[in-house]
C-alpha positions in Angstrom: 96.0 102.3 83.9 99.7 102.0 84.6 101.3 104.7 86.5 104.8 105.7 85.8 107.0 106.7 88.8 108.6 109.8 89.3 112.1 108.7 90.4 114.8 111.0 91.9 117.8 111.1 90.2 119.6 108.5 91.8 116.9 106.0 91.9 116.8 106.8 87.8 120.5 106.0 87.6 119.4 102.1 89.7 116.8 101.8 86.8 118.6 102.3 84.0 121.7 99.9 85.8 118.8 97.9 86.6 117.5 97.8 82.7 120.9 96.5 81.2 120.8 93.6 84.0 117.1 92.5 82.9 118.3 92.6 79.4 120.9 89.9 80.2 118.5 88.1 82.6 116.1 87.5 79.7 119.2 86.6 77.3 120.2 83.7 80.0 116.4 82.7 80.6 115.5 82.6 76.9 119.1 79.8 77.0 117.4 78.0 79.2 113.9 77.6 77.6 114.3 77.9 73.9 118.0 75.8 73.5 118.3 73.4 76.6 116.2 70.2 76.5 113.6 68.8 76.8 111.8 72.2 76.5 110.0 73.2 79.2 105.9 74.4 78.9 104.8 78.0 77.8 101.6 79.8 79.1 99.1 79.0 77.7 97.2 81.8 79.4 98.4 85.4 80.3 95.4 88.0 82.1 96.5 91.4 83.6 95.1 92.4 86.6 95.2 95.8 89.0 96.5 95.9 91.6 94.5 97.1 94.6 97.3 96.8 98.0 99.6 99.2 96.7 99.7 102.9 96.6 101.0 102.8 93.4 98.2 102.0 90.6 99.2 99.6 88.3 98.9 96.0 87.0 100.1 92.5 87.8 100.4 89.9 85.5 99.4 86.1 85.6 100.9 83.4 83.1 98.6 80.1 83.7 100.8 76.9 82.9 98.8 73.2 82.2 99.9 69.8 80.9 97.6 70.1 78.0 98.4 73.8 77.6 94.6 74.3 77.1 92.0 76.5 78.8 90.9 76.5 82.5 87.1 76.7 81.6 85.1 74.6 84.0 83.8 72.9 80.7 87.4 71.0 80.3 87.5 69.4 83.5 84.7 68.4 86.2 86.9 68.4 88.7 88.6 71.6 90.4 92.2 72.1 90.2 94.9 72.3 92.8 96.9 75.3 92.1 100.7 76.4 92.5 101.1 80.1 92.5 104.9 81.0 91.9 107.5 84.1 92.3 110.1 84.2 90.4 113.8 85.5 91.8 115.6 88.1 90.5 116.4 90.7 93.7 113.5 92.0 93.4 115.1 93.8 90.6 115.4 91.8 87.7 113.9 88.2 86.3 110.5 87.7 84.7 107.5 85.4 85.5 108.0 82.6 83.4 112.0 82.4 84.1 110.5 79.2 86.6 109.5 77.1 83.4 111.1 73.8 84.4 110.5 74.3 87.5 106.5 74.2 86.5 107.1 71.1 84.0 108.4 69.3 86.6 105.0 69.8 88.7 102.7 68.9 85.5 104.8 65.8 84.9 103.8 64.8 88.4 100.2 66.8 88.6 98.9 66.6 85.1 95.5 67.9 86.6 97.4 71.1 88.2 97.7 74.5 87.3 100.6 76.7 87.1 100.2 80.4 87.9 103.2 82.6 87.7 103.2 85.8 88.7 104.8 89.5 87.3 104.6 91.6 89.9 106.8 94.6 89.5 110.0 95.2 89.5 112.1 97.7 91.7 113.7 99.9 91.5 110.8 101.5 90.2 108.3 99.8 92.7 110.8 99.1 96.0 109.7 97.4 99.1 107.0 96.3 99.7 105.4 96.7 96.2 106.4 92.8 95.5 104.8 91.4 98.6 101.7 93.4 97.9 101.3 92.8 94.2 102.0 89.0 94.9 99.5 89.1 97.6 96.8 90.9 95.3 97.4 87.9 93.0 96.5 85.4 95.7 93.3 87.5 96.3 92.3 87.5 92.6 93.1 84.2 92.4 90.9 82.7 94.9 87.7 85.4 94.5 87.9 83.7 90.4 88.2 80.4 91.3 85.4 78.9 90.4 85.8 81.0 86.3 89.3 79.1 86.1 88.5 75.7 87.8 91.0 76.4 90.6 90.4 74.8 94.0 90.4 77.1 97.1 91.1 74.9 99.2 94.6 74.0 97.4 96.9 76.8 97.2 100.0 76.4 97.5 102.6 79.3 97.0 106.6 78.8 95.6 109.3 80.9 94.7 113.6 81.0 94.5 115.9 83.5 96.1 113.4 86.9 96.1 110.5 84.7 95.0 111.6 82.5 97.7 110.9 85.6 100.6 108.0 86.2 98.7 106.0 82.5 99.6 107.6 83.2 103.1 105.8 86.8 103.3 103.3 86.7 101.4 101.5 84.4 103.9 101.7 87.1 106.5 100.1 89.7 104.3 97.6 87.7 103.5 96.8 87.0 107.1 97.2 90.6 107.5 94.5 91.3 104.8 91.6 88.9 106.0 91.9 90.3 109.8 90.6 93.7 108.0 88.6 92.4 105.7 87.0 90.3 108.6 86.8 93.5 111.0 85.0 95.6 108.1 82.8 92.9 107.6 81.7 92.7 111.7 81.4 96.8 111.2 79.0 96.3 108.8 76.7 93.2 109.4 73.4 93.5 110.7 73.3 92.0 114.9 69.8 90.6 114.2 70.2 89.2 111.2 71.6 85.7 110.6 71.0 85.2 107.2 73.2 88.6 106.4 75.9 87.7 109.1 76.4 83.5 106.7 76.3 85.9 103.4 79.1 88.6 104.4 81.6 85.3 106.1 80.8 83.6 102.5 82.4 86.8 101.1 85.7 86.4 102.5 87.7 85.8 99.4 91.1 83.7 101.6 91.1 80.8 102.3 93.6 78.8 104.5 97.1 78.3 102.0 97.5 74.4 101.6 101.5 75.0 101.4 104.7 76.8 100.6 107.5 75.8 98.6 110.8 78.2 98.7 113.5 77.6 97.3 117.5 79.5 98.7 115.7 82.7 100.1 116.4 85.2 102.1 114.9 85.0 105.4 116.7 87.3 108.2 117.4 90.7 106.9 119.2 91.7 109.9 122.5 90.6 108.6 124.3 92.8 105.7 126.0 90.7 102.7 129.4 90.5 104.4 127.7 89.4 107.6 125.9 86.6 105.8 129.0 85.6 103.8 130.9 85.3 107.2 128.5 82.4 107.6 129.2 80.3 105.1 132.8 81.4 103.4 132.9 79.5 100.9 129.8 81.8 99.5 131.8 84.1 98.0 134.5 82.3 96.4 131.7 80.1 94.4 129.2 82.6 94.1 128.1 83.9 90.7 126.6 87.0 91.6 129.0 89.3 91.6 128.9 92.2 95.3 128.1 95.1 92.8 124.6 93.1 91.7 124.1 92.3 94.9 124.2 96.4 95.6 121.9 97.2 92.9 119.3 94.1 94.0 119.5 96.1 97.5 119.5 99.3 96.4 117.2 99.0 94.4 114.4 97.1 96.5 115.4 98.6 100.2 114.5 102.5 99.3 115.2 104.2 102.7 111.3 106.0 101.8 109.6 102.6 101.8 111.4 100.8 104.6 109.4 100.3 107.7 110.5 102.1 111.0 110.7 101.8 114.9 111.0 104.2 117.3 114.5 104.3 119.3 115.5 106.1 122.3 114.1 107.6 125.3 112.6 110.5 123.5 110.3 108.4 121.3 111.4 110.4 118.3 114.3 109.4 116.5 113.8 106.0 114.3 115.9 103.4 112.8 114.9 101.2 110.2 113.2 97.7 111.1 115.1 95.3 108.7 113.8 92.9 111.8 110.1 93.3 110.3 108.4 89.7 109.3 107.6 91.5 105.7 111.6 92.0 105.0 112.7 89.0 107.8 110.0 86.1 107.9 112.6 84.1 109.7 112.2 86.2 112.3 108.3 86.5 112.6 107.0 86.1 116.1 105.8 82.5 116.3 101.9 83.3 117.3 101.8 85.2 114.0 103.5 82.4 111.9 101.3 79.8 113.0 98.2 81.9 112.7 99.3 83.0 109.1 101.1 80.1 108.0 100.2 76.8 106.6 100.8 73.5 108.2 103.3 72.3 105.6 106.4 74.0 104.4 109.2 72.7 102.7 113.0 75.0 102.5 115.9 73.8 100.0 119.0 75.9 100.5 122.2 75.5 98.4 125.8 74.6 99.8 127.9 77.3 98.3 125.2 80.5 98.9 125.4 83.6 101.5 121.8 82.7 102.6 122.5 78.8 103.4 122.4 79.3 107.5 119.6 81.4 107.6 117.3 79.4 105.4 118.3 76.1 107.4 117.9 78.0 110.8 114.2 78.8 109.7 113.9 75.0 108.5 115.2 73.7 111.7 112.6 76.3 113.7 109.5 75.7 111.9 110.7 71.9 111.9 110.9 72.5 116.5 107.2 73.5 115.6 106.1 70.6 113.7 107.6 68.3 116.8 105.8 69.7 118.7 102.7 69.0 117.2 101.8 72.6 115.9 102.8 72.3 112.3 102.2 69.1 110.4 105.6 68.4 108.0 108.4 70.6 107.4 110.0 69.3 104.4 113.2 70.7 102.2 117.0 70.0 102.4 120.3 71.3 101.7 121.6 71.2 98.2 125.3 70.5 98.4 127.7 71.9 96.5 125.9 74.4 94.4 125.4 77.9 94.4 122.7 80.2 94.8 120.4 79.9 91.7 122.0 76.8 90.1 119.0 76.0 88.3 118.7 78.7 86.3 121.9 78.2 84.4 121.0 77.2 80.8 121.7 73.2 80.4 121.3 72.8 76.8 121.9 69.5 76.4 123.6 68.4 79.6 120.7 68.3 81.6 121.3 69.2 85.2 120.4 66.0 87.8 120.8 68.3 90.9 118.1 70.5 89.5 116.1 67.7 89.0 116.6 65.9 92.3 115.7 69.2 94.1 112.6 70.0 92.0 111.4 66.3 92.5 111.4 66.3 95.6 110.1 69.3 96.0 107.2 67.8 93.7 106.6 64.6 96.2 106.0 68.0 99.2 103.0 69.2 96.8 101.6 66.1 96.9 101.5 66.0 100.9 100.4 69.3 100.6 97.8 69.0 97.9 96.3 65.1 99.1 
């Protein structure tokens, strides 16, 4: 059963600025997928499920994408499935699950056996940090305990997202790691010493597998730096961007609620506390690099865009997890820069134009899945 937050006053007022933004988010989306062509697939699934990390009951919900746009039964295909899971952007605040359309018919033009899930976690301001990285993470979970009643292959997850979705397939990993460490320790709590046969059954019930891949697409990856520090980066941000500062205060206003934030001590005393925007959930840039290669998979892939605030950052991460495939202890590190285009150029509605950048960046972000799913 959905549970409705009680907000304070001021968190009311980001909701209901928050509303009038999703309204024109959907207006722009439904552009892109109803009159720009060729039209790009619709779900031809849609399950809601609960959501079990959070402290906040509520649901999650999963659009399924195929090439035939028919079921997932085992009955339609012998063979199991490799499966891209995807966030969609939106500051955390805004955007909807199936806002990535062409970005999924690119991937069944390529993978006509794949599967497509997108997922609708919620939305702050309403559910701030970390509510997206745990509802996104529950869907992972769900997804892999019901493979085998969809036809999905375990063994072939691999996660995507732009801008917020982006963070999301850069965090979610870490939760996930996060989750099977406890569920691993419950497991050894529980088991019998003496008994083999118990001790194969309770490892077979560990529900996470290793992630095949990640796919991100202009995200935001170091936290540490406020909007006018990351603009310093890259001037020429601001003057191209289309988000506007004040949506960029509601998207962090919204999703960084000073309750929810995570905090570090400070000071001799041990007692006062600052918040830690540094933390791998908020900044996987910055994630200690024992952690990332315990949680991560061994091929990522990063596109950042010319003109956006969060072009340095993203390509600093790239050209670190890139050091680690050099060095032997990641496989590929894929991705690129974009020039000359702003954050979320591919969501603009094409009509009939078309839009070649988009295309170049989604097909080759199509040739990463298939290192990542071979």
């Amino acid at each position: 059963m959905e549970e409705t937050p009680i907000l304070s006053p001021a968190r009311a007022q980001l909701a209901k600025k928050a509303g009038r933004y999703r309204m024109l988010a959907s207006i722009l989306s439904g552009l892109d997928r109803y009159l720009s062509f060729p039209s790009p697939p619709r779900p031809c699934l849609n399950i809601s499920i609960p959501s079990t990390i959070s402290q906040t009951p509520g649901s999650i919900q999963l659009y399924f994408y195929t090439a035939t746009g028919k079921d997932l039964s085992p009955d339609s295909q012998s063979t199991k499935r490799p499966v891209l899971i995807n966030f969609h952007g939106g500051g955390f605040t805004i955007g909807h699950a199936v806002d990535d359309a062409r970005w999924f018919r690119k991937v069944l033009q390529g993978y006509p056996d794949a599967v497509v899930v997108s997922v609708g976690y919620r939305l702050a301001p309403e559910h701030p940090y970390p509510t997206a990285i745990q509802d996104s993470t529950d869907a992972v979970l769900w997804l892999w305990k019901n493979a085998e009643q969809h036809n999905l292959d375990r063994t072939r997850f691999v996660l995507s997202g732009d801008s917020a979705g982006g963070n999301l397939s850069l965090t979610v990993p870490l939760m996930l790691y996060n989750e099977r460490v406890k569920l691993q320790q419950q497991q050894h709590q529980q088991q019998s010493p003496n008994s083999e046969q118990e001790k194969a059954t309770e490892e077979e019930e560990v529900p996470i597998s290793r992630l095949a891949g990640l796919i991100t697409f202009y995200p935001p990856t170091n936290w540490t730096r406020t909007r006018e520090q990351r603009n310093a980066t890259n001037p020429i941000a601001a003057r191209k961007s289309m988000i506007k500062p004040n949506v960029f205060k509601l998207f962090d206003d919204s999703y960084l609620d000073p309750e929810s934030l995570p905090y570090t001590s400070a000071g001799a005393d041990g007692e006062s506390k600052v918040v830690e925007m540094s933390h791998p959930y908020l900044s996987p840039g910055l994630t200690p690099t024992t952690l990332l290669l315990a949680a991560y998979p061994r091929n990522v892939a990063i596109y950042t865009c010319g003109w956006d605030q969060l072009l340095v950052e993203g390509n600093e991460f790239r050209e670190r997890l890139r050091l680690l495939a050099v060095e032997g202890q990641m496989a590929h590190v894929g991705g690129m820069v974009i020039e000359d285009v702003v954050h979320g150029f591919d969501k603009k509605p094409s009509f009939v134009m078309g839009n070649k950048t988009r295309d170049r960046m989604y097909g080759d972000a199509v040739r990463q899945l298939g290192v990542m799913w071979d």
